[in-house]
N, C-alpha and C positions, 0 to 999 in steps of 0.2 A: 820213647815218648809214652807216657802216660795215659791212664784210661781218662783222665781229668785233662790229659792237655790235646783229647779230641778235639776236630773240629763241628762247629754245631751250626747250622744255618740262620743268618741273622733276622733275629723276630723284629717285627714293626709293631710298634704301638698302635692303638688308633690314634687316632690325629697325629701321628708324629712322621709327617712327610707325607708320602706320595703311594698309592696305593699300585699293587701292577700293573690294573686295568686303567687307572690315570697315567700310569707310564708310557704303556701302547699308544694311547690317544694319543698322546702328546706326540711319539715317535713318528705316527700315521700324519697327523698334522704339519707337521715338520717336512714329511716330503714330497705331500701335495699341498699346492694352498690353499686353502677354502677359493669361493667363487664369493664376488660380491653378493648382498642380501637383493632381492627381488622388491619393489617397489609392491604394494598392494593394489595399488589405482590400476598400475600399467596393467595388471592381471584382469579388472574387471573391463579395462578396455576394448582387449583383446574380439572380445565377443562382437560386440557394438562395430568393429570394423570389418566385420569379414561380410557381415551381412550388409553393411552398408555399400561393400565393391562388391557382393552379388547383386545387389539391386542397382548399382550403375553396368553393371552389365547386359542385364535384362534391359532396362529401360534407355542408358543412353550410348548401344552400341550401333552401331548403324545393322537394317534388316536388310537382307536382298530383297528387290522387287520380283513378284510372283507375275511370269507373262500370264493374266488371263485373258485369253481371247473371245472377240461377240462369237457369243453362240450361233452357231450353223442354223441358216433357217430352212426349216423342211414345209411342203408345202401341207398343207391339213390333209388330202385329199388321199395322200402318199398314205396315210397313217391308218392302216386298219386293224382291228385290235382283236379280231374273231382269225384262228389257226388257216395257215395258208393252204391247207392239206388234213384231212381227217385219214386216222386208220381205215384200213377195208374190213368191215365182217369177217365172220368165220364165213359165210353162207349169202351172196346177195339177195335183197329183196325189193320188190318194187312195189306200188301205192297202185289199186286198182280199185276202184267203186270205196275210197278210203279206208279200205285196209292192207295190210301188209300180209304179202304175199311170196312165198319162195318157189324157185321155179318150176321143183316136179309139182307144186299144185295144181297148174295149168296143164305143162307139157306132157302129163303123163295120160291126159285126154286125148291124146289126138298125135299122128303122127307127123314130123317135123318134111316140109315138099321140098327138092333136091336140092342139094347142098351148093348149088351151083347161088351166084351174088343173085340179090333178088330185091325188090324195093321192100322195106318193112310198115307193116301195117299195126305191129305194137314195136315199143320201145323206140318210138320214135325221136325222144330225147336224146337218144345217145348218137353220137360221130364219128365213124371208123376214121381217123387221123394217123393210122399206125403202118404206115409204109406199106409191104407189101400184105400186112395183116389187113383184106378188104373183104376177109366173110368172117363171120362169127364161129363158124366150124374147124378153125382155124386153131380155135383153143378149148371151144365148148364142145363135149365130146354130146356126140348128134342123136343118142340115145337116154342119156342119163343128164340132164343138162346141171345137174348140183356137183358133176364131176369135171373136171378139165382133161387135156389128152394131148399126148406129143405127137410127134410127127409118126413113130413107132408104132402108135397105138395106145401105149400105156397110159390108162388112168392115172388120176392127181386127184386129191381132194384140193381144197382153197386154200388150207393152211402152206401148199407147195408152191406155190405161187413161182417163187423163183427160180426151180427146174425147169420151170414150162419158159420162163424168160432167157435161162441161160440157152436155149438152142440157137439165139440169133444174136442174143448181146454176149457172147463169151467172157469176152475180156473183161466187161463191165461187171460181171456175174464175180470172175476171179478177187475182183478189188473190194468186191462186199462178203465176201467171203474173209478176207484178211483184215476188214474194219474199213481199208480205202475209202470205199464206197458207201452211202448210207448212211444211218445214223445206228447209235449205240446207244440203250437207256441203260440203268441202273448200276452199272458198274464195267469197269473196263475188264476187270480179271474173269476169266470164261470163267472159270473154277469155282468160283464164289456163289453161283444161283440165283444171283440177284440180276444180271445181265438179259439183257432181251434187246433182239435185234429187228428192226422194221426191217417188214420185207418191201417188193420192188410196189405195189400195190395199196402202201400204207402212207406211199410220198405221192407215187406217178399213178396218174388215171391210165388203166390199163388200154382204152380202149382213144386214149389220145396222150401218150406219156411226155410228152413233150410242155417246159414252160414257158408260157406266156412269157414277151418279156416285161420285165419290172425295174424300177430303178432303186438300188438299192442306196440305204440311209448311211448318213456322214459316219464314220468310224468314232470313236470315244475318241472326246480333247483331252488329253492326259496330261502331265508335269515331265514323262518319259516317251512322249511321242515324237518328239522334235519338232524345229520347227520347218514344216512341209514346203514351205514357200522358198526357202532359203536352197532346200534341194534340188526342186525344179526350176528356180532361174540358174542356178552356177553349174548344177549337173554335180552336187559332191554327194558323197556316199551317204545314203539312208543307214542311220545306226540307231533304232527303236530304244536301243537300251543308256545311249549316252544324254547325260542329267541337262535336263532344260536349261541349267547355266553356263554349258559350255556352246550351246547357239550363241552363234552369233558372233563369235570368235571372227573377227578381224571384220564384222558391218557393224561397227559399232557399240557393239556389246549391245545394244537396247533393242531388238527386232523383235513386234510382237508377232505372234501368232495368229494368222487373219482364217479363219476356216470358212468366208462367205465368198470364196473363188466360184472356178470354176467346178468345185467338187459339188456344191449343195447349187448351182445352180437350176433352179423348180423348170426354167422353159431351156433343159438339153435335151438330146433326143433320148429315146431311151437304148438299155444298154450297155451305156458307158464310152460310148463311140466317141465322143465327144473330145476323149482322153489323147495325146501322142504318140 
């Protein structure tokens, strides 16, 4: 064979047939089929419906009824709005010819007659209420009166308050020591320095520690409180955390929530005695 009867690759004109890249297409074509064309209307439709079945769902799906119950009526009388309890001083003082007065500014005139119970002719205000605490020498040490004193002997200044208390309340002593007992301000973590603990003196009048009683206010009508009535007539299990819609389950489904029982009744006695 010949240099002339090489073979040579056949050249395409232009315009004469079919180009490679119209070959492919066509081949591509051929083994999938196109999909029908899209309407253009149906596209602008689209929109127009999706918000028109958001807005029937909003507006015409049916709402669950919210039980809200009559508000608990408390009596006005109940309601005082000044602190049940003030802090104690560093240092008490008393009000004499209208001024304020701390105690070595008297007591260090004169000395203090036997330690034995005696009627008092100042500080008459005050009410030994504290058990077998029925003299003042019992905590106020009989020399220095700005100092407090154990049974031991040993001095306290005011800020100890609660050493001189834990000789008789122990166990009460241990529970405020661990948070139990008392209250906590500023923060729960010791470590932080924002934390400050009321001592026994800054709730309890030392010298009557004992509360009055009082009757305390209806608790919060909540969405997650259940409903309280349903518990106490059948005796089922109080579950605080299960959702306002599953009361009711098998009375009906519809039982409101009545909070003007026997809970907020203004003429119980006090206490709470009242209760089962």
């Amino acid at each position: 064979m010949g240099r002339d009867d090489a073979w040579e690759p056949e050249r395409i004109e232009e315009g004469d047939g079919e180009s490679r890249g119209d070959r492919s297409t066509s081949v591509a074509s051929l083994a999938s089929p196109s999909s029908p064309p899209t309407a253009p209307w149906l596209v602008w439709l689209i929109g127009p419906l999706f918000v028109a079945l958001g807005a029937w769902f909003v507006t015409a799906s049916p709402l669950p009824e919210i039980p809200l119950g009559t508000p608990a009526s408390v009596p006005p009388g109940s309601l005082n709005p000044v602190p049940f309890a003030r802090p104690g001083a560093d240092l008490p003082e008393v009000v004499i010819g209208g001024y304020d007065h701390r105690c070595n500014e008297c007591h260090r005139f004169f000395d203090s007659p036997p330690i034995e119970r005696r009627t008092l002719t100042q500080h008459t205000d005050i009410e030994l209420e504290h058990g077998l605490n029925n003299r003042c020498f019992n905590c106020h040490d009989v020399r220095n009166r700005e100092l407090l004193v154990l049974y031991d002997g040993t001095r306290l200044s005011f800020d100890q308050v609660p050493r001189l208390c834990a000789q008789c309340h122990g166990t009460v002593y241990r529970d405020w020591q661990r948070g139990t007992h008392g209250k906590t301000l500023g923060s729960w973590d010791a470590e932080s320095g924002r934390q400050r603990r009321l001592g026994c003196n800054d709730c309890h009048n030392p010298h009557a520690p004992a509360y009055p009683p009082f009757r305390p206010l209806p608790a919060p009508d909540t969405l997650r409180m259940g409903n309280q009535s349903i518990a106490h007539a059948h005796g089922a299990r109080h579950e605080p955390l299960r959702r306002w819609s599953s009361d009711g389950a098998g009375h009906g489904g519809s039982v409101r929530h009545d909070r003007t029982g026997d809970h907020a009744d203004p003429n119980a006695p006090l206490g709470g005695k009242e209760h089962p």
